[in-house]
ROLUMLO-887744 format. One record per residue: x, y, z of N, C-alpha, C in turn. Coordinates in steps of 0.2 Angstrom, whole numbers, plus 5000, padded with zeros to 4 digits. Layout:
# ROLUMLO-887744
XYZXYZXYZ/...
END
This chain:
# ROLUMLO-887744
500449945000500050005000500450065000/500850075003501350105005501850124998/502050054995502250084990502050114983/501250094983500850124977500650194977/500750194986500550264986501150324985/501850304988502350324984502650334977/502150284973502350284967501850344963/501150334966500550424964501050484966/501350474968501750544972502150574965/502650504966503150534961502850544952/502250504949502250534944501750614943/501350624951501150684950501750734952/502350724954502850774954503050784948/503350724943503250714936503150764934/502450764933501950794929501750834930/501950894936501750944937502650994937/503150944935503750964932503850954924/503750924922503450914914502850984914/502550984916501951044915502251114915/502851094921503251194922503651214917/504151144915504551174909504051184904/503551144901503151174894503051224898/502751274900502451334902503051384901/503451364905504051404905504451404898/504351354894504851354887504051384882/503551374884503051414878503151514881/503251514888503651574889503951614887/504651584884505151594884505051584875/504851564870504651584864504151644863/503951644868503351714867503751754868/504251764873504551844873505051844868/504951894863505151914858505851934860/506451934857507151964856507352014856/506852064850506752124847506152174847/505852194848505352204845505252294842/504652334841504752404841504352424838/503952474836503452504831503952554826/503552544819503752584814503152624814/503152694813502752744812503252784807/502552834802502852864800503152954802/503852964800503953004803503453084802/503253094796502753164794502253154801/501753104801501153124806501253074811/501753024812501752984819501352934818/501052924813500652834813500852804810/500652734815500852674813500852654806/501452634802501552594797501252534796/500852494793500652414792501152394787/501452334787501552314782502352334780/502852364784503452404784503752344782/504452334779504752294778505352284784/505552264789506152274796506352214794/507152244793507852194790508352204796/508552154800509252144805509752134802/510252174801511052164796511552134802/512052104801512552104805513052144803/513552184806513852234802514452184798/514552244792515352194789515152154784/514452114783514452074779513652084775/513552054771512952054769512252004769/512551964775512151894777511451954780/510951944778510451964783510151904788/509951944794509951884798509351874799/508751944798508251884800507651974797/507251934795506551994792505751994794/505452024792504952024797504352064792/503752094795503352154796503052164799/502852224799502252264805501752254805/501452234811500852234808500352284809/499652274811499052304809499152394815/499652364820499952424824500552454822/500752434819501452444814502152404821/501852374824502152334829502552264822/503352264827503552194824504152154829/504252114829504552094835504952034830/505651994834505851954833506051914840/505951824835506051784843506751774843/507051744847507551724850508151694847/507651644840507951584836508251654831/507851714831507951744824508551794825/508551834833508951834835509351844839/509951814838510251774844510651834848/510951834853511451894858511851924851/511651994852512352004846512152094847/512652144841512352194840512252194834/511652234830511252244823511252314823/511252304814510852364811510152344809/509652394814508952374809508652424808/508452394796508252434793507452414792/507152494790506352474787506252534783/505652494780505752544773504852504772/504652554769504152564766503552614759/503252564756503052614751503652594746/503952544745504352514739504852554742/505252584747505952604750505752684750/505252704747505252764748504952794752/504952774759504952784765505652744770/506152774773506352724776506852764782/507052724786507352724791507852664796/508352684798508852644798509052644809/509152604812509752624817510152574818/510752604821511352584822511552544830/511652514832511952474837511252454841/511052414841510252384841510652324846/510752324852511052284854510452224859/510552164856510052114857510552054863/510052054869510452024876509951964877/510451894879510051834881509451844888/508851844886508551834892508151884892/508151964887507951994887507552034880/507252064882506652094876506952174875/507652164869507852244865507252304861/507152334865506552384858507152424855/506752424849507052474842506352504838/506252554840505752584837506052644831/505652654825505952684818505352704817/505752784815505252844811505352844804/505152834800505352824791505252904789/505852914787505552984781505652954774/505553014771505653004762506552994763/506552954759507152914755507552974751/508352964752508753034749508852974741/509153004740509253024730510052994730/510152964723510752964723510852964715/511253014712511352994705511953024702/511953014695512753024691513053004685/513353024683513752984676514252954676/514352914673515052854672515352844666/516052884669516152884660517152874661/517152874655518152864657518252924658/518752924661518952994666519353014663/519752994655520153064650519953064647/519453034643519153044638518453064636/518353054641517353084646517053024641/517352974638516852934634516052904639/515452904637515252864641515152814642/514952764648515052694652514452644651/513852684646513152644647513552544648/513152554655513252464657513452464662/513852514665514552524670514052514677/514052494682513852474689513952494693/513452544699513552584704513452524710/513852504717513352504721513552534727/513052534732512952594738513052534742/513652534747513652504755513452544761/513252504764513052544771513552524779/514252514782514352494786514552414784/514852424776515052364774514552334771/513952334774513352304770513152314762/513152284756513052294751512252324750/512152384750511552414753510952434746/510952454740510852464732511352464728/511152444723511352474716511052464710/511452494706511052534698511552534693/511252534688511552504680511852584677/512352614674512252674671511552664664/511352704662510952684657511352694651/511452654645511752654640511152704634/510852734634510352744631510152834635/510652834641510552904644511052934645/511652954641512152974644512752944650/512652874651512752834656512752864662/511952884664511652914671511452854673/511952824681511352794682511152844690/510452814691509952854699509752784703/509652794709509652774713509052804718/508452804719508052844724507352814728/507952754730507552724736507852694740/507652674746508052644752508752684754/508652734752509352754755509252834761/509152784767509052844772509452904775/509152954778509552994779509952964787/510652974788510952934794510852964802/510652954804510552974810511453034812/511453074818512053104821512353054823/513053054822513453004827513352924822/513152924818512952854816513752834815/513752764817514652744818514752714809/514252734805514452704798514352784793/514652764788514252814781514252784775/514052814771513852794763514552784759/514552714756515152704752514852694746/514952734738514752724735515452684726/515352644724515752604720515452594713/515952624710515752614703516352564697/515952534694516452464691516252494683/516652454679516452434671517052404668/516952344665517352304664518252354660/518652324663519352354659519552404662/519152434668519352484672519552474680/519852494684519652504692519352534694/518952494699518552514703518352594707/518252644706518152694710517752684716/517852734720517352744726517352814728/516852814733516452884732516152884738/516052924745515852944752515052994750/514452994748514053034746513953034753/513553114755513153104760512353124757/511853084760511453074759510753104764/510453154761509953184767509153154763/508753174767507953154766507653174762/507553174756507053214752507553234745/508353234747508653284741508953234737/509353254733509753204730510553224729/510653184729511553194731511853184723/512353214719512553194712513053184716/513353124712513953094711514353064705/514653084702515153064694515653014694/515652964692516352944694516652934686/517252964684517752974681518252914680/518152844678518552804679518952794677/519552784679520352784677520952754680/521352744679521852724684522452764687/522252834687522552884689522152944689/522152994694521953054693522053124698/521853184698522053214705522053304701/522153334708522053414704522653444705/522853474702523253534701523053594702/523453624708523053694709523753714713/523953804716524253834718524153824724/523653804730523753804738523353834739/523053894735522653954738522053914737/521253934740520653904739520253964733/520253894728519953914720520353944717/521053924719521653934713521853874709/521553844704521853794701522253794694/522653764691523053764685522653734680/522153744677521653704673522353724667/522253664661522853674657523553674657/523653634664524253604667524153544664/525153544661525153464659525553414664/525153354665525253294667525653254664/526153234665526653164662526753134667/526953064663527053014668527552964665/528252964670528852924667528752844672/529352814668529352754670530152754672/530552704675531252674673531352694667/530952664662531152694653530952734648/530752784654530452834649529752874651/529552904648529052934645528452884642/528052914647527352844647526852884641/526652944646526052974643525753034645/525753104644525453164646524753184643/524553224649523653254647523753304651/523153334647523053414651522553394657/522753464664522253454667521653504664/521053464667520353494663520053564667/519953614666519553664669518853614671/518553674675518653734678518953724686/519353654688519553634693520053604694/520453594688521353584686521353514688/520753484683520753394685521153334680/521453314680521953264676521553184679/521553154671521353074673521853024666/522152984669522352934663522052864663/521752854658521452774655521852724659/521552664658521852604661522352594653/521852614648522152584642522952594641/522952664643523752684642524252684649/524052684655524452674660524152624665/524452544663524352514669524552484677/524752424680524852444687525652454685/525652484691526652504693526852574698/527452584695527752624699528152684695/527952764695528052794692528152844694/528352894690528552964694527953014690/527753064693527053104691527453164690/527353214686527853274683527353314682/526953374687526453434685526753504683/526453504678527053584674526453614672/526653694674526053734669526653824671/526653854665526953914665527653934670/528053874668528753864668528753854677/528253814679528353804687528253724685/528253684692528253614690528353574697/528053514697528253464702528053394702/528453354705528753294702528453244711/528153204710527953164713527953084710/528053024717528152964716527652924715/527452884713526852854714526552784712/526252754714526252694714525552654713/525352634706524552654703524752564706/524052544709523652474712523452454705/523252474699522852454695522052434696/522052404701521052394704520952424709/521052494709520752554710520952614709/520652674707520852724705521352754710/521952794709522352794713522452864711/522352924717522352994717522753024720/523253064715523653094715523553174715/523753244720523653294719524253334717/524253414715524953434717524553504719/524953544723524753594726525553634727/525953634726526553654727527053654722/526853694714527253684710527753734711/528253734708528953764711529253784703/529553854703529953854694530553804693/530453774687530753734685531553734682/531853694684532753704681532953664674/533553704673533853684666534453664667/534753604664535353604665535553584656/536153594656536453564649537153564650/537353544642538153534644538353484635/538953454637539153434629539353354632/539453314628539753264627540553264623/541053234628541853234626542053194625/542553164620542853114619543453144626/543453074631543953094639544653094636/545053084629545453084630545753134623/545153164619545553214613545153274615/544653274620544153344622543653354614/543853304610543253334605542553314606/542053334604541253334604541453254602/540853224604540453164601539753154600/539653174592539153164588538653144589/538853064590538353014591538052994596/538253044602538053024610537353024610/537152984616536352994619536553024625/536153074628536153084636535553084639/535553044645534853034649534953064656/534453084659534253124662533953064671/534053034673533552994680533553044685/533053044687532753054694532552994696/533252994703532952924706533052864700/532452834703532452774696531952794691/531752834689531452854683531752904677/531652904671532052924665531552984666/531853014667531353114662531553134659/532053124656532353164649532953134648/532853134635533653114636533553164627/534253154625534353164620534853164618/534853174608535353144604535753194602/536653184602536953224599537453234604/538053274602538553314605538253344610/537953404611537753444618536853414617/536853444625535853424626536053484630/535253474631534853554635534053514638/534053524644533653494647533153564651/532553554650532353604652531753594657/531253624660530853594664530853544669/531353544671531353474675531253494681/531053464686530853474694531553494697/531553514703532153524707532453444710/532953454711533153384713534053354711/534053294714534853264712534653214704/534953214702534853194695535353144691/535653114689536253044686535953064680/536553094676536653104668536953044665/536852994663537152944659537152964650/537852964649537952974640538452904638/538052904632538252844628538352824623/538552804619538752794612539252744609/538952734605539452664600540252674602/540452624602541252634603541552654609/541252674613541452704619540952664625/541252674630541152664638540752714641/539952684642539652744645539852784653/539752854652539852874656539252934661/539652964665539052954670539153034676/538653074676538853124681538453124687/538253164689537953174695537653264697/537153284696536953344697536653374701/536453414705535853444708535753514708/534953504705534553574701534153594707/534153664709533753694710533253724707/532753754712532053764708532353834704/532153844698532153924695532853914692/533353874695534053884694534353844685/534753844684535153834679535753804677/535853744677536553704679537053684671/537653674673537953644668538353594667/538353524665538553494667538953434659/539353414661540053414653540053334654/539953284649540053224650540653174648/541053154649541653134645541853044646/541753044638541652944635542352914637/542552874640543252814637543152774630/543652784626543452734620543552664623/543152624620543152554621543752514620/
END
């Protein structure tokens, strides 16, 4: 007797501890992770039907989606979101309503609100075209990151000038927001540019990207003094690559992939006998920017080539000019004259059939004028 009545004990302890965890675990799926209202920012009511996106920062996994409902209320469970911090995005009216916040930070065991006001959606638009030739890019591809997240994008239209626009989902960012807009433009045979637009509620932001594999301004230091019509070259170890003018009304220089690819080159900015010479080191897969702001008058140096042991000219010489490890000038003949050249230490090498090249050593100052005499061993 005794022990049957023992035995009713323990399966009603059972089953009144069976009963506590279901209650408790239908509990604990009921409180939400997340939750919030989305209203519209103009009059303050509730949105129906908003679309609310959880990003992880850095990647483009979304981690979990939802909508509002008939109180513009939305919430996520526990499975959807686990302890972490979020970006959550809503949008409505096809993205033409929307609104974003930053560090939504979601803790085990408890219920995070994140409530969002949606305004009208900012604007983004632009042409895409090669950056020394203005040709246009119709095809060429824009897209918008938000905090690393790959956030839109848009086609240039080949049929519009290669405008493309962009005029939805793209929120104005709160003060302090720990991210901003990255915007990235491709087209096959070029590197990739990027662009920081800032983006407010209602307006539109224009953005151009110029595509190239080099570019940058030339201007004097002063604010709204630039060199438009300043010439850009660019040497190699062997030479002379390729020059362009910079463009008005902002003294803007860009070279094609076609004719400068990846490397390491020296940059030579000249305009009305001032000049300066920079290093540079083009990635190839992305636009790499180069300015000058500090051109300086340019030196000259010349001089003769000598036979070292009868002092006569030699005819057939070449003389080359390096800065550093790049060639900036050379020329054929008995005497050269080198003009335009940046300030600097300089290795004159002269050369010629039958003879042992030979070799000086110069340094020009800016505006200054030098002289320097080279003399061959016969071989």
């Amino acid at each position: 007797m005794l022990t049957r009545t023992f035995s009713r004990s323990l399966l009603c302890v059972t089953a009144v501890a069976l009963l506590a965890a279901t209650v408790l675990a239908s509990y604990c799926a009921a409180v939400p992770a997340l939750t919030g209202q989305v209203v519209n920012q103009a009059n303050g009511q509730p949105l129906i039907g908003a679309a609310v996106t959880m990003y992880l920062y850095d990647t483009p996994e979304v981690r979990a989606s939802t909508s509002t409902g008939d109180d513009g209320i939305y919430s996520f469970e526990p499975a959807q979101a686990p302890p972490g911090t979020y970006l959550v995005y809503a949008s409505a009216e096809g993205g033409q309503l929307c609104g974003v916040e930053f560090d939504v930070a979601v803790t085990a065991g408890q219920t995070a609100q994140c409530d969002l006001s949606l305004a009208p959606s900012g604007a983004l638009m632009g042409q895409i075209t090669d950056g020394e030739t203005r040709a246009e890019l119709g095809g060429a591809r824009a897209i918008v990151s938000l905090c690393g997240i790959p956030w839109v994008e848009a086609i240039a239209d080949p049929h519009l000038w290669a405008v493309y626009s962009i005029a939805h989902d793209l929120p104005e960012l709160p003060p302090g927001a720990p991210g901003v807009y990255r915007a990235d433009a491709s087209y096959p045979g070029y590197p990739q540019q990027k662009r920081y637009p800032a983006i407010s509620s209602g307006n539109t932001a224009y953005v151009n990207f110029p595509l190239c594999t080099l570019m940058g301004q030339v201007a004097s230091g002063f604010p709204g003094s630039t060199y438009s019509g300043a010439t850009v070259s660019i040497y190699s170890p062997a030479g002379f690559v390729r020059a362009v003018q910079a463009q008005s009304p902002w003294g803007v220089y860009a070279f094609s992939p076609q004719w400068l690819s990846a490397g390491n080159y020296a940059v030579v900015a000249s305009y009305d006998g001032q000049c300066q010479v920079k290093p540079v080191g083009v990635p190839g897969d992305w636009t790499k920017c180069l300015n000058f702001f500090a051109l300086t008058p340019s030196a000259t140096v010349s001089g003769e080539v000598k036979d070292a042991f009868t002092g006569q000219s030699v005819s057939g010489a070449t003389v080359k000019a390096y800065l550093g490890a790049y060639l900036l000038a050379q020329s054929a003949g008995a005497t050269y004259e080198f003009t335009g050249l940046p300030a600097g230490g300089y290795l004159l090498v002269a050369s010629c059939a039958g003879y042992v090249d030979g070799s000086s050593t110069v340094t020009l100052t800016a505006g200054g004028t030098s002289s320097a005499n080279l003399f061959l061993q016969p071989q």
